[in-house]
C-alpha positions in Angstrom: 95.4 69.8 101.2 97.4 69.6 98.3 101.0 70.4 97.8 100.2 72.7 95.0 97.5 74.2 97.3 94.5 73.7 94.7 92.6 71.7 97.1 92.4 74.4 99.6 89.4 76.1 101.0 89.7 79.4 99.8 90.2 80.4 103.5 93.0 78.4 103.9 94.7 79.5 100.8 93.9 83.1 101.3 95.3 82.4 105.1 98.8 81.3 103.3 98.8 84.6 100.9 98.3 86.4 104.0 101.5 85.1 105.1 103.1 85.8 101.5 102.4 89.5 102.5 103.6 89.4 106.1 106.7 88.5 104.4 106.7 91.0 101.5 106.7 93.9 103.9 109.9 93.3 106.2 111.6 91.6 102.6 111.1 95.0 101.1 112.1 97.4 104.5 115.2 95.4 104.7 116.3 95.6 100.7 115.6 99.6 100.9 118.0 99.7 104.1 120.2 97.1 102.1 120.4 99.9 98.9 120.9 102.9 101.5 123.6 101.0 103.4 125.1 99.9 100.4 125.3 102.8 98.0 127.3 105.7 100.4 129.2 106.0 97.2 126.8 106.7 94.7 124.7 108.6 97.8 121.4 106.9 95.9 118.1 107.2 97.7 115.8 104.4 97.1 113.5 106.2 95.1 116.5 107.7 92.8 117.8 104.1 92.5 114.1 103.0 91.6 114.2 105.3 88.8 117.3 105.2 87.6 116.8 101.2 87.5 113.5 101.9 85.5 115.0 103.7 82.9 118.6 101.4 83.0 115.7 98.7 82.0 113.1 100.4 79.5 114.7 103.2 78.3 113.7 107.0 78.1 110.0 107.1 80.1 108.0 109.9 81.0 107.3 110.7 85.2 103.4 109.4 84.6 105.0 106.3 82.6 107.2 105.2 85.5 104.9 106.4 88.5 102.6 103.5 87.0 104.9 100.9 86.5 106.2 101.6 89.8 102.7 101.9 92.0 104.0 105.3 93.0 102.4 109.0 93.0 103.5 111.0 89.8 104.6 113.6 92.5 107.0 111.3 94.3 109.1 110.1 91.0 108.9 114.1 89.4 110.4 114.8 92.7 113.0 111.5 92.9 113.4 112.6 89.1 114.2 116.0 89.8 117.2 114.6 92.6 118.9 112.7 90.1 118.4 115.1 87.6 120.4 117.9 90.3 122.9 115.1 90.3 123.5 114.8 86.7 122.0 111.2 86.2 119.4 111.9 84.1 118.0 114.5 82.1 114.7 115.4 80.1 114.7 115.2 76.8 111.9 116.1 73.9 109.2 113.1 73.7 107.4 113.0 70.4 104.6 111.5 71.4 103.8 114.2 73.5 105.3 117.9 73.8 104.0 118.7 77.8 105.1 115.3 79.0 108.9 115.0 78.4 111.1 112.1 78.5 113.8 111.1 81.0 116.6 109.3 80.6 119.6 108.5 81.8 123.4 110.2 81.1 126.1 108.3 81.0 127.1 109.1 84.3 123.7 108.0 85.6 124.1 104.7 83.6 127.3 104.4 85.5 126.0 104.9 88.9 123.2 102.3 88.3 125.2 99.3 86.7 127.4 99.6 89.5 124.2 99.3 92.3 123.1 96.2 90.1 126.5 94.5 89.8 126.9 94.8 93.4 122.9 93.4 94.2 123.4 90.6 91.3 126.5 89.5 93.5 124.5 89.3 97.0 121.4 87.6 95.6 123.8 85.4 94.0 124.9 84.4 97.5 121.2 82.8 98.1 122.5 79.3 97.1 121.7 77.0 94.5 119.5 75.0 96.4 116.5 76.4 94.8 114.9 75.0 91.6 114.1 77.2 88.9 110.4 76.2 89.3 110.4 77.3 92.9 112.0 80.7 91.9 109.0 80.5 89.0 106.4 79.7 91.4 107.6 82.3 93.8 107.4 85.2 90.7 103.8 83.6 89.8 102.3 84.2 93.0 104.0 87.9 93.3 102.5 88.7 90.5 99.4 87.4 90.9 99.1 89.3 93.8 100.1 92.2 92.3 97.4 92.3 89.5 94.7 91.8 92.5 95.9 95.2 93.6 95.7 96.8 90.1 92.9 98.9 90.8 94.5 100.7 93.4 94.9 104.5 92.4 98.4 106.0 93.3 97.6 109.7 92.7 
């Protein structure tokens, strides 16, 4: 077996990616409870952070446009949508590319709320330590992502 795990029998490697997963799962439980336990001021849910960090990073989307990028059921961001929008940290505005599907993006105060949830996650990852390489953290985002596009066909609706 090879350090780069080419050599493997695809048993053996798909074994490894099994464990990948096994660690996923508790990784992501624990960030959600992380966001939760750390946002009492904003009072963000995860889902509401999800989109509000969406749009903070692409700009004005539709609810279909993030529901894809985000694996999640159009009716789980319209209603995450419709919570922040309550809350005054986003709104809909007119999308010329299409006149049913409007646009969200964020307000100023929403804008706020999220660049304070990032500044304060930037500064606990930035905790980790420096004694990873930039090719493990590459390595690390390769494999997620592979694994990610394997599951590409998986419908969300």
């Amino acid at each position: 077996m090879s350090e780069t795990g080419r050599d493997e029998a695809p048993v053996e490697l798909a074994d490894r990616l099994a464990g990948v997963f096994d660690l996923v799962g508790p990784l992501y439980r624990r960030a959600q409870r992380k966001v939760e336990q750390d946002v009492p001021g904003e009072g963000l849910s995860v889902g509401v952070r999800a989109v509000l960090n969406m749009l903070h990073g692409h700009g004005p989307m539709t609810v279909p446009q993030m529901g894809r990028a985000q694996a999640l059921s159009r009716q789980f961001v319209q209603r995450m949508v419709n919570e922040a929008a309550a809350r005054h940290l986003v709104e809909s505005v007119e999308n010329p590319a299409h006149k049913r599907s409007s646009l969200i993006r964020l307000t100023a105060e929403g804008g706020a709320a999220i660049g304070a949830v990032i500044a304060r996650e930037r500064a606990m990852l930035g905790q980790v330590g420096d004694d990873l390489t930039d090719e493990e953290v590459d390595g690390c985002v390769r494999v997620l992502s592979r694994l990610l596009r394997l599951l590409d066909d998986v419908e969300m609706d």
